[in-house]
MOPAC internal coordinates of N, CA, C and O (Angstrom, degrees):
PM7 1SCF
backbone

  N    0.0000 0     0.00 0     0.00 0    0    0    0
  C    1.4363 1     0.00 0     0.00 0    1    0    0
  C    1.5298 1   111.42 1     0.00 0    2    1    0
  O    1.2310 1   121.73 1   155.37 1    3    2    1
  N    1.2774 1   114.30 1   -24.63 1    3    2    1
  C    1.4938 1   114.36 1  -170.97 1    5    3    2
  C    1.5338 1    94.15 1   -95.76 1    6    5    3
  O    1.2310 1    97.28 1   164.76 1    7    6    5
  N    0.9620 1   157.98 1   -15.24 1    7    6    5
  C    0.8174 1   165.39 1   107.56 1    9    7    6
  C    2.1726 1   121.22 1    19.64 1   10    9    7
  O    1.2310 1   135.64 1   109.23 1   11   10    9
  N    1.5553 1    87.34 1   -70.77 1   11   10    9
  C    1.3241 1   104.97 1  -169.87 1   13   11   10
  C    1.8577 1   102.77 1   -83.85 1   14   13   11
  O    1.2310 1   121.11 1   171.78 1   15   14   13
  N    1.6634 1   115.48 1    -8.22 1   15   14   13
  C    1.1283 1   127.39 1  -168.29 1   17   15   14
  C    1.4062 1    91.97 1   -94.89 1   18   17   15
  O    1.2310 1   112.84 1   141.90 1   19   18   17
  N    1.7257 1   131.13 1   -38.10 1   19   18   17
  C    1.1550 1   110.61 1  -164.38 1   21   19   18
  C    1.8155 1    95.81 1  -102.22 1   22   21   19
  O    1.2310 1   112.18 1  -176.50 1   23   22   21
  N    1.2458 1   132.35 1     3.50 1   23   22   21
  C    1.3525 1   125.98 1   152.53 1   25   23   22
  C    1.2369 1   127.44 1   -67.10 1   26   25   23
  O    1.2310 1   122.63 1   162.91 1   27   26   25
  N    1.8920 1   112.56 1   -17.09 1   27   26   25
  C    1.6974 1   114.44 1   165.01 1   29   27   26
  C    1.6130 1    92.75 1   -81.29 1   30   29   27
  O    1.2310 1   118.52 1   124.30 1   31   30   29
  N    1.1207 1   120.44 1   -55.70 1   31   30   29
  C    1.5702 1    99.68 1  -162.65 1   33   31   30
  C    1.0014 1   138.44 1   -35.03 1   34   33   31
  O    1.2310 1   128.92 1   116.11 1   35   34   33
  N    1.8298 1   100.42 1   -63.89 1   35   34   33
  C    1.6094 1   126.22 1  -162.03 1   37   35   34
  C    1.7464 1   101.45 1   -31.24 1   38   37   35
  O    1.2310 1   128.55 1   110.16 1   39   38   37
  N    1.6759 1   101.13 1   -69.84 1   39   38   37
  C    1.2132 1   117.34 1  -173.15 1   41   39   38
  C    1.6833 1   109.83 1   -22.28 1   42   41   39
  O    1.2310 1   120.88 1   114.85 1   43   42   41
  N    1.2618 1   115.91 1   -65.15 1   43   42   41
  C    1.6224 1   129.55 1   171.50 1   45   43   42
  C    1.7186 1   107.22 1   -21.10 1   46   45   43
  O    1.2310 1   129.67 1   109.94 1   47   46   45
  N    1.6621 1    98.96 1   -70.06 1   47   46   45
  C    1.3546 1   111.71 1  -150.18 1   49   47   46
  C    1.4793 1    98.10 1   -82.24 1   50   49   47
  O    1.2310 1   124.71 1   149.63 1   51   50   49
  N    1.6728 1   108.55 1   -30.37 1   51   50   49
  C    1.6681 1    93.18 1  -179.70 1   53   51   50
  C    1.8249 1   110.37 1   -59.42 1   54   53   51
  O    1.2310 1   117.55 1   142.58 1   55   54   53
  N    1.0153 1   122.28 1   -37.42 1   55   54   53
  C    1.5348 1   123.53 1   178.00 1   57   55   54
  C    1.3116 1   125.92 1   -64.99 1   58   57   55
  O    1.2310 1   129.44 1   143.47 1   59   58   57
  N    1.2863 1    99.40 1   -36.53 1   59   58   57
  C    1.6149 1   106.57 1   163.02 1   61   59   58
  C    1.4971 1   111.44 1   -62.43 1   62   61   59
  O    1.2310 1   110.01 1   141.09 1   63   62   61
  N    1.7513 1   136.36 1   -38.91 1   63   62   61
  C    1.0646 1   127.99 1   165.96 1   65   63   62
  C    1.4964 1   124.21 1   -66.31 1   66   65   63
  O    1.2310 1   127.38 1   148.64 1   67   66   65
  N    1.4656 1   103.41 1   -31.36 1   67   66   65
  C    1.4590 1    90.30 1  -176.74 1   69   67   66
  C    1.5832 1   123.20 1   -66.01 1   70   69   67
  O    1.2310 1   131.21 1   159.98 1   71   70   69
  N    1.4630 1    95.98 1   -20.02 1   71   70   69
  C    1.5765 1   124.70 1  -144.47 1   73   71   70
  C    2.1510 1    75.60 1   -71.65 1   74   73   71
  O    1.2310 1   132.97 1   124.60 1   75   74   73
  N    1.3993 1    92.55 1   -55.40 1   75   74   73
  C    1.4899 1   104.69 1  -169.00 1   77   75   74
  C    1.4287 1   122.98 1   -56.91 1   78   77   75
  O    1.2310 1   124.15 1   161.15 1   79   78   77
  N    1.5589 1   109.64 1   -18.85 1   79   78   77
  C    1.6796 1   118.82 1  -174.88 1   81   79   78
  C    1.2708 1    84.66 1   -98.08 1   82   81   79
  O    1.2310 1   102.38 1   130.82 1   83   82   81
  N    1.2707 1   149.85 1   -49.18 1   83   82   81
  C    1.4392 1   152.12 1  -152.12 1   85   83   82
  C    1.9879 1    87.02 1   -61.96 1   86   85   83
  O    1.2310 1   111.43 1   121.93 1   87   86   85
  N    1.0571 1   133.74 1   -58.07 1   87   86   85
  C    1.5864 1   144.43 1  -134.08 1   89   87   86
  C    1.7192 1    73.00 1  -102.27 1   90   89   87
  O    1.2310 1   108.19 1   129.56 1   91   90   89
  N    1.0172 1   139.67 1   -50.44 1   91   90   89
  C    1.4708 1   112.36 1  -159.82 1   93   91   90
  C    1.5732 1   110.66 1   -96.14 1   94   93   91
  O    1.2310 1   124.74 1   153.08 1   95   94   93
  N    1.2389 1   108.51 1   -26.92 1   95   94   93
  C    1.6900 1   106.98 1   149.07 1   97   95   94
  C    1.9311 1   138.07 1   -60.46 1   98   97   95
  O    1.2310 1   131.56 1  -179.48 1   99   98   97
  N    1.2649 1    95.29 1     0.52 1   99   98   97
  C    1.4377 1   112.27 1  -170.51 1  101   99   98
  C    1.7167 1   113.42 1    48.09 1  102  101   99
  O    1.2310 1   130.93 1  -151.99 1  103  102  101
  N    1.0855 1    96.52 1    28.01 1  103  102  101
  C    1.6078 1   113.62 1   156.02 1  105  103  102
  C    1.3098 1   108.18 1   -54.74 1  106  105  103
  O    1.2310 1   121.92 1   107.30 1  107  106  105
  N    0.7175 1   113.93 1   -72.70 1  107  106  105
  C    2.6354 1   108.67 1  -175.03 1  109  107  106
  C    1.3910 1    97.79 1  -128.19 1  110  109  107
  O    1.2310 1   114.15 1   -42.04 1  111  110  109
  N    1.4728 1   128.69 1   137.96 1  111  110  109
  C    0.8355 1   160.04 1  -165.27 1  113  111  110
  C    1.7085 1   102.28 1   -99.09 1  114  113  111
  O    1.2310 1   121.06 1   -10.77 1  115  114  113
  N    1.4496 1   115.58 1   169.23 1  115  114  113
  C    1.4710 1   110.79 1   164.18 1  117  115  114
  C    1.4912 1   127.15 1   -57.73 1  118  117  115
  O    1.2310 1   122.85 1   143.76 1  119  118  117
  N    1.8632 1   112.15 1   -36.24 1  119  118  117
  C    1.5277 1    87.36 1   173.61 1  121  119  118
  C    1.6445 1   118.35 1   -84.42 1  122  121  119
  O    1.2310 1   107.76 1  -158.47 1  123  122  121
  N    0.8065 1   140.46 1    21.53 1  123  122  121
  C    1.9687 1   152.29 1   121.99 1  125  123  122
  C    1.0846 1   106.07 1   -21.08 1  126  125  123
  O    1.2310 1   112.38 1   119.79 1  127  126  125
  N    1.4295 1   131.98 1   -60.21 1  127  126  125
  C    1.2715 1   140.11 1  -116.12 1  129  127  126
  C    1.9785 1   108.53 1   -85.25 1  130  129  127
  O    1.2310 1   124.94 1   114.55 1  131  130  129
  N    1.0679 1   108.12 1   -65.45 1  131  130  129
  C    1.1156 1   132.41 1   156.66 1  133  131  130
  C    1.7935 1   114.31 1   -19.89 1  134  133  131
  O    1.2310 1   130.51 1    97.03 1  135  134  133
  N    1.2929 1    97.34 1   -82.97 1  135  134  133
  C    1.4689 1   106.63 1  -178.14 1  137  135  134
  C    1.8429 1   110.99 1   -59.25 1  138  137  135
  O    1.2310 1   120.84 1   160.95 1  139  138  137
  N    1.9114 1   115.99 1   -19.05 1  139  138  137
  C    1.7357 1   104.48 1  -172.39 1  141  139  138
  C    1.5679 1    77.18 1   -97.70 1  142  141  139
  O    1.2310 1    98.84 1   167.40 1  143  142  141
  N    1.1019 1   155.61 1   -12.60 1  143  142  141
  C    1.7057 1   141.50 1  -169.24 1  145  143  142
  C    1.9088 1    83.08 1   -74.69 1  146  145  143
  O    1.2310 1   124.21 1   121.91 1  147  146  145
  N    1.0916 1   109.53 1   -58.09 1  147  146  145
  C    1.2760 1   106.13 1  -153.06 1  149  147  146
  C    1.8433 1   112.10 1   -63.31 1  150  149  147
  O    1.2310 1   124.72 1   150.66 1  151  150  149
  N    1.4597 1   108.54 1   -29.34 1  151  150  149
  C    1.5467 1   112.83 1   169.39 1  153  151  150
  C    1.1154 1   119.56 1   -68.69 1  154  153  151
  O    1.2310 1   120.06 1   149.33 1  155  154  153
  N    1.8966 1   117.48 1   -30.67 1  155  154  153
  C    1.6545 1    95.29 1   172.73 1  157  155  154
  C    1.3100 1    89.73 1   -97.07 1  158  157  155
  O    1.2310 1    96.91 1   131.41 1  159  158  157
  N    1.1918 1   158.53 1   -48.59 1  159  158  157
  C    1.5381 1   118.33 1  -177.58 1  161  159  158
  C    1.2001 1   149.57 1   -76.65 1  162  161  159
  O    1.2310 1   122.00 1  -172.75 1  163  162  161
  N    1.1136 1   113.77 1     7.25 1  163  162  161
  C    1.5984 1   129.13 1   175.99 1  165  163  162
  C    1.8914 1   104.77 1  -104.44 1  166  165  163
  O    1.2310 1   117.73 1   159.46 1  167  166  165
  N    1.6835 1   121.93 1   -20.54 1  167  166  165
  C    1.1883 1   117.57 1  -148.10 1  169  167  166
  C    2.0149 1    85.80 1  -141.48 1  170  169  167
  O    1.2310 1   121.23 1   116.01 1  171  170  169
  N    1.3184 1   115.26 1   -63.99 1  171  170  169
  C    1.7443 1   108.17 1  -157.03 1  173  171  170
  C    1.3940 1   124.93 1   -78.84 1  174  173  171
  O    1.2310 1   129.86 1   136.47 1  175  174  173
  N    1.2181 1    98.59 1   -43.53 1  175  174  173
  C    1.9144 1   144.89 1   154.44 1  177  175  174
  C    2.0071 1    90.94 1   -17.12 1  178  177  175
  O    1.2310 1   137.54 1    79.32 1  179  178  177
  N    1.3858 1    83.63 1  -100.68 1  179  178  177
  C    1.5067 1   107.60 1   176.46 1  181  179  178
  C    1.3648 1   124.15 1   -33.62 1  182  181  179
  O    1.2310 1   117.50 1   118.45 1  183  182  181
  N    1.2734 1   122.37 1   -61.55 1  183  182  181
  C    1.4188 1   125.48 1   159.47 1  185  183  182
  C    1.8216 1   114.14 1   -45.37 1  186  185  183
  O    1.2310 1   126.53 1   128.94 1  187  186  185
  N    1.4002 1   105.05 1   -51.06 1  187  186  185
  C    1.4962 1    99.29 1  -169.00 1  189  187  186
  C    1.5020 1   109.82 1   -43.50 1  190  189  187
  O    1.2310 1   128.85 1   123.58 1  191  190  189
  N    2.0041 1   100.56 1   -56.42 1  191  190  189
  C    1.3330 1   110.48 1  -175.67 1  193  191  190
  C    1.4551 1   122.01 1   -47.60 1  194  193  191
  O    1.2310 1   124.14 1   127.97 1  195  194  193
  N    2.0810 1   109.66 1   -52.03 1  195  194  193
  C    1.2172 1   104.23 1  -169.98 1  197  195  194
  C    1.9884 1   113.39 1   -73.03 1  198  197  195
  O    1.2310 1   127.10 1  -177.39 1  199  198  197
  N    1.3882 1   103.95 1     2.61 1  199  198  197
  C    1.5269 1    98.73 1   155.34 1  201  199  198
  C    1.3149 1   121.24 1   -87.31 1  202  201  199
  O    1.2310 1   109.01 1   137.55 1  203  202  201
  N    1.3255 1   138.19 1   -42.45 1  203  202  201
  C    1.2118 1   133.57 1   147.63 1  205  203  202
  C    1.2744 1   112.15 1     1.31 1  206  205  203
  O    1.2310 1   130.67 1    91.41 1  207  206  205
  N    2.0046 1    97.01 1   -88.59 1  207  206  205
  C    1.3302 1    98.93 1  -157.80 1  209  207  206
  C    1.4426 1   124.96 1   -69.44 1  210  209  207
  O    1.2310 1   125.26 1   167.72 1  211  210  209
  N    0.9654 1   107.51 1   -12.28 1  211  210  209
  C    1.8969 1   127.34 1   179.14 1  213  211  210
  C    1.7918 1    98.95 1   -79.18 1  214  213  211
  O    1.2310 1   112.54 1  -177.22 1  215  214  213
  N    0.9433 1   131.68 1     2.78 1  215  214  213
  C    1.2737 1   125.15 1  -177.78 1  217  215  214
  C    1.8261 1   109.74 1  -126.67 1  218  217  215
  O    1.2310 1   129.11 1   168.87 1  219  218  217
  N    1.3904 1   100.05 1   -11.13 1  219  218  217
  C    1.6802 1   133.95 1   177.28 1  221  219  218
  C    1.9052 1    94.49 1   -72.36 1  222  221  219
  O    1.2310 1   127.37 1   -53.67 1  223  222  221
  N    1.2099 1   103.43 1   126.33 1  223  222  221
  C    1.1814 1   110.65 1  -179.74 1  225  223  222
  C    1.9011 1   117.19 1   -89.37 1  226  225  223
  O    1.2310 1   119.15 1   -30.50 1  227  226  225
  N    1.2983 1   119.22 1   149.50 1  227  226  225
  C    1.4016 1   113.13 1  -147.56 1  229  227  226
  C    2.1366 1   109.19 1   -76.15 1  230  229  227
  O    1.2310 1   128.57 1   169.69 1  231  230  229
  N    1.2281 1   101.11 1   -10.31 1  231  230  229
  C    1.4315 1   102.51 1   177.79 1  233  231  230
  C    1.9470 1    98.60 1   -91.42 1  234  233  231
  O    1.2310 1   125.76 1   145.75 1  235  234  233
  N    0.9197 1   106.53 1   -34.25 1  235  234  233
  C    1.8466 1   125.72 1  -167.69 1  237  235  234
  C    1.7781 1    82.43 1   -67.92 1  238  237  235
  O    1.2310 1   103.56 1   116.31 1  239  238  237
  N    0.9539 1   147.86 1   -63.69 1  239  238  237
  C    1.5243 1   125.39 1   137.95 1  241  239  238
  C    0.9821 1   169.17 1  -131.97 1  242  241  239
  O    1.2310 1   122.72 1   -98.16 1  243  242  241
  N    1.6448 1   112.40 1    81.84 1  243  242  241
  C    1.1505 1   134.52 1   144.39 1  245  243  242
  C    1.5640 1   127.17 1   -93.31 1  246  245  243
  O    1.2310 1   129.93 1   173.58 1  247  246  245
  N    1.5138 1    98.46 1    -6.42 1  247  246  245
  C    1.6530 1   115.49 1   164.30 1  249  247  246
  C    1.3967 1   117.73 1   -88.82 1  250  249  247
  O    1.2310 1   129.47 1   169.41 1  251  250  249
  N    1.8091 1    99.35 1   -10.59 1  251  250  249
  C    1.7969 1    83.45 1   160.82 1  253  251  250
  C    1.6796 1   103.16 1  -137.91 1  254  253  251
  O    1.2310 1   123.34 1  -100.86 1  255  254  253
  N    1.4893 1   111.20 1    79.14 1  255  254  253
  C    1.0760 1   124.08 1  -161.92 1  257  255  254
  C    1.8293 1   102.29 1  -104.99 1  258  257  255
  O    1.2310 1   131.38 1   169.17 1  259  258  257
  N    1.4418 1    95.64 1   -10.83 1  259  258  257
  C    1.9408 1   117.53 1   174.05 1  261  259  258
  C    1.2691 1   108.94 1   -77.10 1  262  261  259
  O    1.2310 1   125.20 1   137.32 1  263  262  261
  N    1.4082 1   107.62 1   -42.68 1  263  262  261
  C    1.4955 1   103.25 1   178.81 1  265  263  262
  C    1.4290 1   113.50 1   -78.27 1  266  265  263
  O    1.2310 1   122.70 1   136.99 1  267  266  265
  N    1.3180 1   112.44 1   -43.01 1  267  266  265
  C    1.7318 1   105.69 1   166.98 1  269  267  266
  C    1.2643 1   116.22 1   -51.09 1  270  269  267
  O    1.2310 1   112.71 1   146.17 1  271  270  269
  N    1.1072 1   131.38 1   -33.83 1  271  270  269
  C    1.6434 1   117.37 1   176.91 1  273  271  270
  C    1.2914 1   111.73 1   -88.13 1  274  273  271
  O    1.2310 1   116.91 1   174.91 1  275  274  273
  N    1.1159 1   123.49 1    -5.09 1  275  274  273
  C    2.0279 1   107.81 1   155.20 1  277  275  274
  C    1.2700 1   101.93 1   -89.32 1  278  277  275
  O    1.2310 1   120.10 1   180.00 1  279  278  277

């Protein structure tokens, strides 16, 4: 189970690091910024997750069907 929890994460946090080496390497500047927020959340984000959960087995959640409703 922890497993399938840290295959939603990574995705998150790896972008948040890159996002962070990209800005302190002077890799992309502020006008960048705008247009890469919008590719992982409108486009990488989403995909990562809906692979996740498509690879999430159907009891793996419906046993945490408590936490989805908060």
């Amino acid at each position: 189970m922890i497993e399938t929890k840290l295959a939603s994460l990574v995705p998150v946090f790896f972008e948040m690091v890159v996002g962070l080496v990209a800005g302190l390497t002077k890799e992309s500047d502020n006008s960048n910024i705008g247009s890469l927020n919008a590719l992982v959340m409108d486009f990488a984000l989403p995909a990562a997750l809906f692979t996740a959960m498509a690879q999430t087995p159907r009891e793996a959640m419906i046993g945490q069907a408590n936490l989805a409703l908060v």
